[in-house]
C-alpha positions in Angstrom: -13.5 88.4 35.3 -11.6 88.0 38.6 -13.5 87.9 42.2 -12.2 90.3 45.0 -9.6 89.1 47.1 -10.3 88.0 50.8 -7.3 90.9 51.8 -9.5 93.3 49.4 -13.0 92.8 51.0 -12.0 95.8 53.5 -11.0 97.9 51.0 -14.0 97.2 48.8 -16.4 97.4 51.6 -15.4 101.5 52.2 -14.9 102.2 48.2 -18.6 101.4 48.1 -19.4 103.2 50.9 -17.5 106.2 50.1 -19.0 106.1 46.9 -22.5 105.7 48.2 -21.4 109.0 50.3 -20.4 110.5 46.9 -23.9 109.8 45.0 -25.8 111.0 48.0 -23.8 114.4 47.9 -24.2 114.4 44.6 -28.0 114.0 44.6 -28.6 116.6 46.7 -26.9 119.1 44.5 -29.3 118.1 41.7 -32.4 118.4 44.1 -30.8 121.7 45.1 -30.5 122.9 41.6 -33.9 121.4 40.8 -35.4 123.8 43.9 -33.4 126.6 43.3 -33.8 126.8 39.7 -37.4 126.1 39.7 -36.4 123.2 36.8 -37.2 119.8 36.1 -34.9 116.6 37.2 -34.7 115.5 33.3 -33.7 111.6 34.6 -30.2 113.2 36.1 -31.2 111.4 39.7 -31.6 108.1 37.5 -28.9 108.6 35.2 -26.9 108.8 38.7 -28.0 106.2 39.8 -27.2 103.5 37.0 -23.3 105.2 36.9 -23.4 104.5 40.5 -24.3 100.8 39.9 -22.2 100.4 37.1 -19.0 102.0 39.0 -20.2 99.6 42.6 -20.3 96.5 39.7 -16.3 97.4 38.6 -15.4 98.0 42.1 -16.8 94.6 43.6 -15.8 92.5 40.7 -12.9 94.2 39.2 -14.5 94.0 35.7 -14.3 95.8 32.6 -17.3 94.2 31.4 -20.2 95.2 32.5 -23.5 93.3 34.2 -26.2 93.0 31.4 -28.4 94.5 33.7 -30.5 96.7 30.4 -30.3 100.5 29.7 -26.2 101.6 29.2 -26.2 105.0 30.6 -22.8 105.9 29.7 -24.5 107.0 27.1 -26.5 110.0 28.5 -24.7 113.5 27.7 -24.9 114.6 31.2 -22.9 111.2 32.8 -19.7 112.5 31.9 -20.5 115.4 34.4 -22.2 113.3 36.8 -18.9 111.2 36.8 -16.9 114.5 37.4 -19.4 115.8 40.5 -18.8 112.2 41.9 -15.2 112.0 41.7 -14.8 115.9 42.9 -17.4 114.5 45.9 -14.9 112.1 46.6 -11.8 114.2 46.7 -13.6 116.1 48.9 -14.0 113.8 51.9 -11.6 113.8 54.8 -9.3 111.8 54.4 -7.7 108.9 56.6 -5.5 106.1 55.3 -8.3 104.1 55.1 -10.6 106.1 53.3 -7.6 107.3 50.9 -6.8 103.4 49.9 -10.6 103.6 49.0 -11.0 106.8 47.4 -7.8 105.8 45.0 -9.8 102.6 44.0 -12.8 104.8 43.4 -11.4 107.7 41.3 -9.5 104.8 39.4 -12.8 103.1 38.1 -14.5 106.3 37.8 -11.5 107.2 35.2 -11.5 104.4 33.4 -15.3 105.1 32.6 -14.8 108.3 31.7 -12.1 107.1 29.6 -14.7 104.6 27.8 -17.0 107.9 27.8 -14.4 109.9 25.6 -13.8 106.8 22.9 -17.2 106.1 23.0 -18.1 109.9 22.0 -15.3 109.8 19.1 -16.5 106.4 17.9 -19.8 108.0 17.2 -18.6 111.1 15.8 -16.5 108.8 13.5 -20.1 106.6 13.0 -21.8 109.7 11.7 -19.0 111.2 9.6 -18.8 108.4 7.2 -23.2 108.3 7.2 -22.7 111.1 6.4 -20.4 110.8 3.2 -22.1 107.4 2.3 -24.3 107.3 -1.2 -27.7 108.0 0.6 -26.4 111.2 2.9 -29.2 113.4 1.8 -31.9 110.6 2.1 -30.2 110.7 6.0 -30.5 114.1 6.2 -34.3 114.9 4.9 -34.8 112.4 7.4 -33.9 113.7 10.1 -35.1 117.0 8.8 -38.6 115.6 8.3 -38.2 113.7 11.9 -37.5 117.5 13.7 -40.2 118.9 11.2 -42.9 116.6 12.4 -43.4 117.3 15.8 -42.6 120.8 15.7 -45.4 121.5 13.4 -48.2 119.9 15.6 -46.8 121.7 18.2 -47.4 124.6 16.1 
């Protein structure tokens, strides 16, 4: 893992400010949604926030690993859209040749974990495909059956 450069710390210093802009923007439009739709959060504000960290993390260090810092949540189905509302935030600032340098290094890292999104995504459709044609597939599947079963019957 390489350090940021002395001639980089400029740089840096807006990419995380621009995208602290971005996640503020971004957060408003799930509070707005929340008000305006009358609906719950469902962790989006939180999930937001970790993607945040994880992108300020890449863009301070210049790492593709990651800070074992606990919960990994690429994983959520809604960060690849979170990712997406950030990066569209970020295209939509004005732009001066400073913020541009910035918002270059921003939308880079923001790619790249969207790129890790998508392989991650095939990986475990790949994972559950051969589950599923292993020996003990239907043993899986009552599982699972039973698992949604369960709850929805005390519910009931």
């Amino acid at each position: 893992m390489s350090h940021t450069k002395p001639s980089d710390i400029g740089i840096l210093r807006n990419s995380t400010d621009l995208l602290n802009l971005a996640r503020r923007r971004v957060a408003a439009r799930i509070d707005e949604h929340v008000v305006a739709e009358g609906v719950r959060d469902h962790g989006a504000s939180s999930v937001l926030d970790g993607l945040v960290a994880l992108l300020r993390h890449r863009l301070l260090h210049d790492a593709q690993e990651d800070a074992d810092e606990g919960e990994d949540y690429r994983d959520y189905p809604v960060a690849n859209a979170l990712l997406t509302a950030l990066s569209a935030e970020i295209l939509a600032l004005p732009e001066t040749p400073e913020s541009a340098a910035a918002a270059v290094e921003v939308l880079r890292v923001t790619a790249s974990v969207q790129a890790e999104l998508s392989l991650r995504r095939a990986q475990h459709a790949e994972e559950l495909e051969q589950r599923l044609r292993a020996p003990d597939a239907f043993q899986l599947l009552i599982e699972v059956a039973h698992d949604f079963r369960s709850p929805l019957a005390s519910i009931l």
